[in-house]
C-alpha positions as CSV (number, residue, x, y, z in Angstrom):
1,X,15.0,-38.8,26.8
2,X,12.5,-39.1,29.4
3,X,11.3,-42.6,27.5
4,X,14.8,-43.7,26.6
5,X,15.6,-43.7,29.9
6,X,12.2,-45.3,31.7
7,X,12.2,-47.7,28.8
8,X,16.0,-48.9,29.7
9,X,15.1,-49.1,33.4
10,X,12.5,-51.4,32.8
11,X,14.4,-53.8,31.0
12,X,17.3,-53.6,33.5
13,X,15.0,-54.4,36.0
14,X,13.3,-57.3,34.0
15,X,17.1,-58.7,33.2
16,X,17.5,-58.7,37.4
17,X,13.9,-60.5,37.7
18,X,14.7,-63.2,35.7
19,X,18.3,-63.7,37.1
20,X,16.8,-63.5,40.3
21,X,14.2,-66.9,39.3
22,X,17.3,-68.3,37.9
23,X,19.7,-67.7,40.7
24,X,17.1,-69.4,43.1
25,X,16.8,-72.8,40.6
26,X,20.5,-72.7,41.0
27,X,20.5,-72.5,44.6
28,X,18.1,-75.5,45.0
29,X,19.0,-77.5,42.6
30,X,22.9,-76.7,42.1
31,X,22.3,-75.9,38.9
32,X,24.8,-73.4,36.8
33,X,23.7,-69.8,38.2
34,X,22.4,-66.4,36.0
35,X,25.6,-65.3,33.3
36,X,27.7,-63.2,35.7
37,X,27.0,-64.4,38.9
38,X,28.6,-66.4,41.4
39,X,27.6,-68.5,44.4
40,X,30.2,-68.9,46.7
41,X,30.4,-71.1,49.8
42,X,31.3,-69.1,52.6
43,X,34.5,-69.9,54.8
44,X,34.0,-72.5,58.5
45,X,34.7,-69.0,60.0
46,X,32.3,-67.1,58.5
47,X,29.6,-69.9,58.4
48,X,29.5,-69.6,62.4
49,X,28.9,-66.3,62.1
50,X,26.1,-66.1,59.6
51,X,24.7,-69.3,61.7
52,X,25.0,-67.0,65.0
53,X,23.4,-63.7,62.8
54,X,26.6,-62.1,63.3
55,X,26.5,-61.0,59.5
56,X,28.5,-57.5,60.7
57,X,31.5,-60.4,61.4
58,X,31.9,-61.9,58.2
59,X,34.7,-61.2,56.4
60,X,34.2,-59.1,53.1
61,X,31.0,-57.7,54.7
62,X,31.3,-53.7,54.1
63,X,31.8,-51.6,57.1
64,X,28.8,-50.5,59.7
65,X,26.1,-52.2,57.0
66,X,22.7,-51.7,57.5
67,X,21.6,-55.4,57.9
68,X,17.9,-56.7,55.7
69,X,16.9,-60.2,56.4
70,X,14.3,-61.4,54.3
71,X,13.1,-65.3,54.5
72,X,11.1,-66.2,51.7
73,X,8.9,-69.6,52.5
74,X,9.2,-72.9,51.0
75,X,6.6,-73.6,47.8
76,X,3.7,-76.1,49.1
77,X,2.4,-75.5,44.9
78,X,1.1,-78.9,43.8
79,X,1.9,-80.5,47.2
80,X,5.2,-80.1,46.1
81,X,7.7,-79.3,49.6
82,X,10.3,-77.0,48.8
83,X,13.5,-75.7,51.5
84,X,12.9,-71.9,52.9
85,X,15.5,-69.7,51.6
86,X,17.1,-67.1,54.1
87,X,18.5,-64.0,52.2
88,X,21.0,-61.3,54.8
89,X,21.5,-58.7,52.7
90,X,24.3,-55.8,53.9
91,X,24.3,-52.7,52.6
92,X,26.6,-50.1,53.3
93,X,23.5,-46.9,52.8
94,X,20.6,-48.7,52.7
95,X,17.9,-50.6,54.6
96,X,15.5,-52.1,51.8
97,X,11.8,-51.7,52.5
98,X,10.0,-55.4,51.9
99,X,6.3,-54.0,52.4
100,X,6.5,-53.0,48.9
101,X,7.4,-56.8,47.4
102,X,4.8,-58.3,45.5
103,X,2.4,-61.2,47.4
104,X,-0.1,-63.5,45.8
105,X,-1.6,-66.7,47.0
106,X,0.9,-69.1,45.6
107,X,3.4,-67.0,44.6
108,X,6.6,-69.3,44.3
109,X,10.2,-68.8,46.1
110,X,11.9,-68.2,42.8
111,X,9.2,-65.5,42.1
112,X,10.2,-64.2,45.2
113,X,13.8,-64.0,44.9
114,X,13.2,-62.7,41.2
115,X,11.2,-59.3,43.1
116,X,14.2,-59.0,45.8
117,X,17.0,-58.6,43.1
118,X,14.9,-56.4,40.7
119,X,14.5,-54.2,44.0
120,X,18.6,-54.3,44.6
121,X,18.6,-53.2,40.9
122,X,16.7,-50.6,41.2
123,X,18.8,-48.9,43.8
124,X,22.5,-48.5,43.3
125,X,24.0,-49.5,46.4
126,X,26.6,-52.7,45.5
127,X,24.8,-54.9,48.1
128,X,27.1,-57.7,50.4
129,X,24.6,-60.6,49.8
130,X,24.2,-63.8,51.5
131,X,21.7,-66.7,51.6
132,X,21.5,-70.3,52.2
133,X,18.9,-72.9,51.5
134,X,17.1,-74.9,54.3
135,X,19.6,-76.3,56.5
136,X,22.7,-75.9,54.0
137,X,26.1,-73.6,53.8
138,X,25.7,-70.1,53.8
139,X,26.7,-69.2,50.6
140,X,28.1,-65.7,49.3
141,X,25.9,-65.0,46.3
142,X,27.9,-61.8,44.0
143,X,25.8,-60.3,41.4
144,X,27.8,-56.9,41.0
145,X,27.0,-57.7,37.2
146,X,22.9,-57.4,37.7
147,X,22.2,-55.2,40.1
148,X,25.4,-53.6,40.3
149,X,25.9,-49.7,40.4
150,X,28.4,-49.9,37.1
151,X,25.7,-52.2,34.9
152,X,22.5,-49.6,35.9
153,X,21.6,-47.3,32.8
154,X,21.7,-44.1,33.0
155,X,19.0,-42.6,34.6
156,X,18.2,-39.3,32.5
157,X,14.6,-38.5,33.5
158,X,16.1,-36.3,36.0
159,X,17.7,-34.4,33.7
160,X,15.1,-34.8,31.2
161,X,13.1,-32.9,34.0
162,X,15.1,-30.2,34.7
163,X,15.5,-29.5,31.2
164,X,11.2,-29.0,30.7
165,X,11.9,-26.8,33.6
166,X,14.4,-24.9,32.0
167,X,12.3,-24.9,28.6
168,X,9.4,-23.7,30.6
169,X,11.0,-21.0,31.8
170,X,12.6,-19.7,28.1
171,X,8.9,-20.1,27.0
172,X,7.2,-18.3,29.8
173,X,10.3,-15.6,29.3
174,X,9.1,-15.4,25.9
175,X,5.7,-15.0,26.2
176,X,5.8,-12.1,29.1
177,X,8.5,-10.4,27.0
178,X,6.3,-10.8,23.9
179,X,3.0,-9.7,26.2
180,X,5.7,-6.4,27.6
181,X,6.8,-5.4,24.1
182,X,3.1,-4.8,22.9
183,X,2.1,-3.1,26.0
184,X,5.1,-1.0,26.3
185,X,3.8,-0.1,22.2
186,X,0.6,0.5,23.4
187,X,1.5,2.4,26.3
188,X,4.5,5.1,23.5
189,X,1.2,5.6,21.3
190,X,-1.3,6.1,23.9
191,X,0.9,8.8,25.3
192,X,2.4,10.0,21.9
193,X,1.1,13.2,21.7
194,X,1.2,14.0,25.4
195,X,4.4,14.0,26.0
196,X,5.6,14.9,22.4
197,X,6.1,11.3,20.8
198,X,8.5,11.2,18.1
199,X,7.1,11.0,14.6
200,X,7.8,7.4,13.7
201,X,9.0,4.2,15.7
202,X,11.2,1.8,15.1
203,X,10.1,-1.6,14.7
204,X,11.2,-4.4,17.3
205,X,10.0,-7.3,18.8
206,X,8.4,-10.3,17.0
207,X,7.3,-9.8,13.7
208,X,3.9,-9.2,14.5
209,X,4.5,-6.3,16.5
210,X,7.1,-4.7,13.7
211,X,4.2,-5.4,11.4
212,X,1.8,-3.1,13.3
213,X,4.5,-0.7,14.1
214,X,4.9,-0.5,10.1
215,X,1.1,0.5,9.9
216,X,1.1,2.7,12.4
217,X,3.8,4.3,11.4
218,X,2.3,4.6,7.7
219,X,-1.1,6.1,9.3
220,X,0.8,8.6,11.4
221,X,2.6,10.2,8.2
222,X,-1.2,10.2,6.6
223,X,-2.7,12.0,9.5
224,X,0.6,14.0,9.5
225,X,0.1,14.8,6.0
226,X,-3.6,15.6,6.4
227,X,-3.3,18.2,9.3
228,X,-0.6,20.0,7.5
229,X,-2.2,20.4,4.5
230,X,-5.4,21.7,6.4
231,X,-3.3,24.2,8.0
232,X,-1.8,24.7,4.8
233,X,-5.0,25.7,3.4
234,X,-6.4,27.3,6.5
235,X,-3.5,29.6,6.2
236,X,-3.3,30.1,2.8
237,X,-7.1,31.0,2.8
238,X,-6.1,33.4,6.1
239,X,-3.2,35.6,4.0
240,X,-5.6,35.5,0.9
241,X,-8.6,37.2,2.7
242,X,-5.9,39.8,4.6
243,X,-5.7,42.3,1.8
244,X,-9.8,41.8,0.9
245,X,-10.5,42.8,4.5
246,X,-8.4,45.4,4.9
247,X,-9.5,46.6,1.5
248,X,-13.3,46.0,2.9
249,X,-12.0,48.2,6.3
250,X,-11.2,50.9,4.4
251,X,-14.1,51.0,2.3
252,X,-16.4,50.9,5.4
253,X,-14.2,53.8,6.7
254,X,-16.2,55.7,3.9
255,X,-19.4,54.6,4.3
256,X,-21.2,57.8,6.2
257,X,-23.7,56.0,7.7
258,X,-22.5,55.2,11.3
259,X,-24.6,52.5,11.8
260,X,-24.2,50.8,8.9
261,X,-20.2,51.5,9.1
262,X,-20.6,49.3,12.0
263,X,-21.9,46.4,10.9
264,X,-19.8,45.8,8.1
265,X,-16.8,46.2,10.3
266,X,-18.6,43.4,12.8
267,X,-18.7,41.2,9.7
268,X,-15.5,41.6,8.5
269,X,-14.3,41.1,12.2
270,X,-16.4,37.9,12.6
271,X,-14.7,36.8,9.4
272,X,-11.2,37.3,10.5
273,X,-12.2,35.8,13.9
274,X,-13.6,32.7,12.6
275,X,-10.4,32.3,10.4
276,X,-7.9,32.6,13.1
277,X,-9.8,30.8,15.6
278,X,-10.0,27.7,13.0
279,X,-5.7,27.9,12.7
280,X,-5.4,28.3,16.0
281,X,-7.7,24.7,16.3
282,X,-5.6,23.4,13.7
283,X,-2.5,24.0,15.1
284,X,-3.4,22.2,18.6
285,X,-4.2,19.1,17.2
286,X,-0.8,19.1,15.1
287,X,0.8,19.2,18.5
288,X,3.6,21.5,16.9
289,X,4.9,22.9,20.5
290,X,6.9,20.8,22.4
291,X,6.4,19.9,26.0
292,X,8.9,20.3,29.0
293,X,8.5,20.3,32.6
294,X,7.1,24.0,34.0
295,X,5.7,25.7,36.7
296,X,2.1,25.3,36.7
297,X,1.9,27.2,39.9
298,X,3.8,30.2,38.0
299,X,1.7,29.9,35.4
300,X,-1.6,30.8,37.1
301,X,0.1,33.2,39.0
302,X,1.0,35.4,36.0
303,X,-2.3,34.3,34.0
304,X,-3.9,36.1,37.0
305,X,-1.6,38.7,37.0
306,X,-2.1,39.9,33.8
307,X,-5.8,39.9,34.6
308,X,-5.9,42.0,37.6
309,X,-3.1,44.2,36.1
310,X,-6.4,45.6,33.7
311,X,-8.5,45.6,36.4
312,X,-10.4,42.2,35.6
313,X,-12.5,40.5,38.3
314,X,-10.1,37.2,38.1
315,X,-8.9,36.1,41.8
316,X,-6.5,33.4,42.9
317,X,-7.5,31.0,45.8
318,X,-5.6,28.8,48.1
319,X,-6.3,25.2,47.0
320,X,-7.8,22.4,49.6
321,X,-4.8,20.5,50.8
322,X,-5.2,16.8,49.8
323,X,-5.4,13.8,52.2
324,X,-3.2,10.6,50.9
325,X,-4.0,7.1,52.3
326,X,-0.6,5.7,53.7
327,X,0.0,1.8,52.2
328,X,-1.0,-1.2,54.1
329,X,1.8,-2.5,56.8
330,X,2.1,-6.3,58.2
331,X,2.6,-4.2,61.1
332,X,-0.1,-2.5,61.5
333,X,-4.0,-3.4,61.2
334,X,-5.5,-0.1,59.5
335,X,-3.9,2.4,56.5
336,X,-2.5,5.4,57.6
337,X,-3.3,9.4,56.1
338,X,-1.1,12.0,55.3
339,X,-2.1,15.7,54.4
340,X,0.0,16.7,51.0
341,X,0.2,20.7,51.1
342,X,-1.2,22.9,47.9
343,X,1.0,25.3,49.1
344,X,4.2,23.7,47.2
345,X,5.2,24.6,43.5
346,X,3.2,22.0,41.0
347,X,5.6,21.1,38.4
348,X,4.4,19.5,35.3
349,X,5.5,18.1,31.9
350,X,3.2,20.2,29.3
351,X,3.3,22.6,26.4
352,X,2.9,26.3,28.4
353,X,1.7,28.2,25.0
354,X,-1.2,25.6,25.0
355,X,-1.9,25.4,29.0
356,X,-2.0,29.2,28.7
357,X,-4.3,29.4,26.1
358,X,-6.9,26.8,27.3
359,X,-7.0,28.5,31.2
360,X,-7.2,31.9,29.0
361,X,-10.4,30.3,27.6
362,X,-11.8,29.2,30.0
363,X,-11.1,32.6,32.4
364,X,-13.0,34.6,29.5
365,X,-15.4,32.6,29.2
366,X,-16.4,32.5,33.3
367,X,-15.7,37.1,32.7
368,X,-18.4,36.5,29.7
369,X,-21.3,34.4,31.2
370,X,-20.9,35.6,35.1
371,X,-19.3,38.4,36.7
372,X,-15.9,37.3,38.0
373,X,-13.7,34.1,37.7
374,X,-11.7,32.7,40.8
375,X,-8.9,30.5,40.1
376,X,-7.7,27.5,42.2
377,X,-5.3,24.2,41.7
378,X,-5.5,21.1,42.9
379,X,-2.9,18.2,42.5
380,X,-1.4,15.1,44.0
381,X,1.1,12.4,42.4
382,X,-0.4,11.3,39.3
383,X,-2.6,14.8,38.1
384,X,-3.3,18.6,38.7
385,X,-6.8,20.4,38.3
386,X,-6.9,23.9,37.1
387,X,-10.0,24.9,38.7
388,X,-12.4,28.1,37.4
389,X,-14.8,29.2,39.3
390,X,-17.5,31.7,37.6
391,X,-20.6,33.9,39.8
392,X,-23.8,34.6,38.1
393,X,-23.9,32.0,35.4
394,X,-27.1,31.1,33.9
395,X,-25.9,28.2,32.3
396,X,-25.9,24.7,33.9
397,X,-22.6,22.3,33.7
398,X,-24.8,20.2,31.0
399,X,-25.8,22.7,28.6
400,X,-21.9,23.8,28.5
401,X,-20.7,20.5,28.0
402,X,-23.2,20.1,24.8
403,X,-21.0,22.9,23.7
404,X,-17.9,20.9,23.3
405,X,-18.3,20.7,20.0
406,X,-16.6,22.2,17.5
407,X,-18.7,25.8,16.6
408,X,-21.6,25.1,19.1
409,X,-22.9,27.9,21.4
410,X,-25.3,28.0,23.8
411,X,-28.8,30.0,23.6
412,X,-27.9,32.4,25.8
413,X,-24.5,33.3,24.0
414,X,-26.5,35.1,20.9
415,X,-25.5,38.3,21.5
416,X,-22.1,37.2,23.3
417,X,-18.9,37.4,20.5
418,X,-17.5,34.3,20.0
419,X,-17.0,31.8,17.0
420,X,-17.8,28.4,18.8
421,X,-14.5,27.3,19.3
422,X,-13.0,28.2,22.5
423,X,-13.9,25.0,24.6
424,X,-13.3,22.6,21.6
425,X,-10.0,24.0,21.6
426,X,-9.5,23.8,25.7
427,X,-11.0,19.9,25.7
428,X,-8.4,19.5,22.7
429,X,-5.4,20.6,24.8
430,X,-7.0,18.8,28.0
431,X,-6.6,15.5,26.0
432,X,-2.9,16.5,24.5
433,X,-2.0,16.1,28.2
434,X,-3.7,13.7,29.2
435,X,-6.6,14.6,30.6
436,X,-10.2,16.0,30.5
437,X,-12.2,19.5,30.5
438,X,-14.9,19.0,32.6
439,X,-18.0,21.1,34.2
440,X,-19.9,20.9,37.8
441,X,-22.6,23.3,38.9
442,X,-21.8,25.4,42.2
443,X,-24.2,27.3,44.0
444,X,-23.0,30.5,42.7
445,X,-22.5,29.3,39.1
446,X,-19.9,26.9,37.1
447,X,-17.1,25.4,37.8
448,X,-14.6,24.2,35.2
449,X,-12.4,21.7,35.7
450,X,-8.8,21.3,33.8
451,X,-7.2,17.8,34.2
452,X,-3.6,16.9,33.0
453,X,-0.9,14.4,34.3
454,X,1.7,15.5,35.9
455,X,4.4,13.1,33.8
């Protein structure tokens, strides 16, 4: 469209060119003038006024023109002495700029005249023109038919413009919807199992995106598959060994020796242990509870509850309050602060079962390697930190993170019961909710740290 359009503007203007060389051989020579226009003397009236430069006063002339007067010297090419030409052209919008016409060192009249109607073609303003040759009539020169506003081509580059624009725009609305579908994707699986994701998703978008969807989908109902048939087993090999143990119980029950009686009944506790612990592993990862928004506040409150109920050494403290940093203002030159009280209930979206468990953990663990654990919370707008505090143990924050792994214990733990598995399980639930189980030495001991997001 755009070439169309430039190409048909060029020839129109090439067309007004050449009638403009011909018009000006017709004025000097009386030959016949360019096909379609007309050179017409003007009337004894009007001659007097054109003489006197009173163009506004000649009849026909449009009303309150703006007035151009271009003269355009004789040829002196091959000593050949030619008649100025004086053109008054009236326009009822415009003044036409003649800095812009073409000079050369002999450049001829007609060539002249040829660049002063392709520049009334180029605008579409239906020109009054007048002109006249050395000391002859003013004539009235009407060339409606070459640079007339009815005979310009459409000019479509305008539209041809605003119509990139407007497939710019589609494109770019493409592209950032395209870049938003497979973040918002990325965003549903990265926070699948945190805030209990369903078990397949629907594909939509480009066909790309439904292509990974489809695989993800297909490696979800794998792991799906997996985990449940570990439990499965896991359980299966749990209800098996029941009626063994109890049989092994029993037996032990019989055994005279005290001693001895109690070693086998440490084994066959150990055994059972180890067993449950491994479900109970199992059944985190699957994610099987559902999460909804609850008290965490409450939640400590009766986890500590419980504790001191048996006469436990577990304490709740007041958490620090937290400062926020206000957001920048055009109106003022430095960030405000604002103090956001611990004191308020901390609601959060999680899976209570599992938050209980993992604080449970980690408050036995703090009773089993020091002498007390102290409880505190910390949260702002994005996460909360359950916070245990332990006194008198020898462990550093290092050695206990080594221990993160499934059934690693420390070498101080040897004669502590346990199966390995506590903290594996507490990081495990940490990350179901988006966050971390972390470790910092304190001066009286450890501190563990419980991250989650609070949506």
């Amino acid at each position: 469209m755009w070439t169309k359009s430039t190409s048909d503007w060029r020839e129109h203007r090439i067309a007004a060119y050449n009638a403009g060389i011909t018009l000006f051989y017709a004025m000097q020579n009386g030959t016949a003038p360019p096909a379609g226009m007309e050179i017409t003397p003007l009337p004894d009236a009007d001659q007097v006024h054109a003489t006197n430069g009173s163009f506004r006063q000649i009849s026909g002339a449009p009303d309150a023109p703006r007035i151009t007067i271009v003269p355009i010297l004789p040829d002196t090419a091959n000593q050949i002495t030619g008649a100025p030409v004086t053109l008054a052209i009236l326009s009822p919008s415009l003044t036409y700029s003649l800095a812009d016409l073409p000079r050369r060192n002999g450049q001829t009249g007609a060539e002249t005249l040829g660049a002063i109607t392709r520049k009334l073609a180029t605008f579409c303003s239906d020109p009054f023109v007048v002109a006249r040759m050395g000391d002859a009539d003013w004539v009235e020169i009407v060339g409606n038919t070459v640079w007339g506003c009815d005979v310009a081509p459409p000019d479509l580059r305008i539209l041809a413009a605003l119509l990139v624009v407007v497939a710019t725009g589609i494109l770019l609305t493409v592209v950032l919807n395209l870049h938003s579908s497979f973040l918002s994707f990325a965003d549903q699986l990265r926070n699948r199992r945190r805030v209990g994701g369903p078990t397949r998703y629907e594909p939509y978008g480009p066909q790309e995106l439904q292509e990974i969807i489809t695989a993800v989908n297909s490696y979800l109902e794998i792991e799906r598959e997996q985990l449940a048939s570990r439990a499965a087993v896991l359980s299966g090999v749990s209800h098996d060994l029941g009626t063994p143990a109890t049989r092994l119980r029993l037996r032990a029950a019989l055994i005279q020796d005290g001693n001895l009686r109690r070693k086998f009944e440490t084994d066959i506790d150990s055994m059972t242990g180890i067993i449950e612990s491994v479900l109970t592993y199992t059944n985190v990862e699957m994610g099987a509870e559902e999460p909804r928004n609850l008290s965490l506040t409450s939640l400590l409150e009766a986890i500590v509850a419980n504790y001191q109920d048996v006469g436990r050494p577990v304490t709740l403290r007041k958490g620090n309050d937290v400062i926020v940093r206000g957001g920048k203002s055009i109106f003022m030159s430095r960030q405000g602060y604002g103090v956001m009280s611990n004191d308020r209930d901390i609601v959060v979206v999680g899976r209570p079962v599992s938050l209980e468990r993992a604080i449970t953990n980690l408050i036995e663990n703090a009773l089993k390697y020091g002498r007390s654990a102290t409880i505190s919370l910390e949260a702002d707008a994005q996460s909360a930190t359950v916070i245990i505090d332990d006194e008198g143990s020898q462990s550093s924050a290092t050695e206990i993170e080594d221990m993160l792994a499934p059934f690693q214990r420390g070498e101080n733990t040897k004669t502590i019961d346990g199966h390995g598995l506590g903290l594996t399980i507490v990081a495990t639930i940490a990350k179901l909710h988006g966050g971390k189980l972390s470790f910092e030495d304190t001066p009286a001991g450890v501190s563990a740290r419980l991250d989650i997001q609070r949506s």
